[in-house]
N, C-alpha and C positions, 0 to 999 in steps of 0.2 A: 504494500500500500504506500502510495507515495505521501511523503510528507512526516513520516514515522520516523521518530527518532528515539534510540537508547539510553537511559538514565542509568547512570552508574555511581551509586552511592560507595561513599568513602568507609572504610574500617576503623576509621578516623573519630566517627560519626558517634557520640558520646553523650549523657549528660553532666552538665555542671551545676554544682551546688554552693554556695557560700551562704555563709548566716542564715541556714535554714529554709532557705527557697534554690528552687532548680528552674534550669532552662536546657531542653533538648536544643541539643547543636544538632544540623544536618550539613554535611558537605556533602556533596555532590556533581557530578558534572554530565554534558551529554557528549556526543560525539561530534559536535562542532564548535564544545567550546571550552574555557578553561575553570577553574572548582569557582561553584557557588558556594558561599557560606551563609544559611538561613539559621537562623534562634528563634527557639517556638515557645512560648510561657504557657503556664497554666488556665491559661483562659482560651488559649488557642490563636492568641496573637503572634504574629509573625514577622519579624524584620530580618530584611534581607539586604547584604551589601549589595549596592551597585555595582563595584568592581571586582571585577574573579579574580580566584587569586593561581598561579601558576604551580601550587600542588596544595594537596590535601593541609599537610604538615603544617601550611603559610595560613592557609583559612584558622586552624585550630589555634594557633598562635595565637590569631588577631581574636577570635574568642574570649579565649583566656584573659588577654591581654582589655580588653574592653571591661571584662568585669572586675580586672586588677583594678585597672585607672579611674571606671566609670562608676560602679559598684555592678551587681546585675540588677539592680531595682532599675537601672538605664534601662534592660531588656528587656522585663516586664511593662505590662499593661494593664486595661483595666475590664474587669468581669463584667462584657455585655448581656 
C-alpha cells in the first residue's frame, strides 16, 4: 500500500520518575527520518520535540536532561 510507513520504536524507550510523578519517554523513528522524542504524562498529554534527534541515546539524554534543569512538573499537564 502506498504511503505506508514503518515505526521503529527505541529500546531506549523508558519511564522516568522524580519526586514521585512519572513521565513515559517514547523515542522513536520511521524510515525517513531521524529519533522522535515524545513524553506522555499521566493524563495522557503529550509533548513532542520539534527537532529529531540523530540517535536514540541523544533523544534520552535531552529527557533526562529537561527534567534535571526543568523539573518534570515542565512535562506534565493538566487532567482534562
Amino acid at each position: 500500500m502506498e504511503g505506508d510507513f514503518k515505526v521503529e520504536m527505541s529500546p531506549l524507550s523508558q519511564e522516568l520518575t522524580d519526586g514521585g510523578k512519572s513521565v513515559k519517554v517514547d523515542i522513536y523513528r520511521s524510515d525517513t527520518s531521524g529519533w522522535t522524542l515524545e513524553v506522555v504524562d499521566e493524563f495522557g498529554n503529550s509533548t513532542v520535540w520539534a527537532d529529531a534527534f540523530d540517535t536514540d541515546a541523544a533523544a534520552l539524554d535531552e529527557a533526562k536532561a529537561t527534567v534535571r534543569d526543568e523539573g518534570i512538573d515542565s512535562l506534565i499537564g493538566f487532567d482534562s
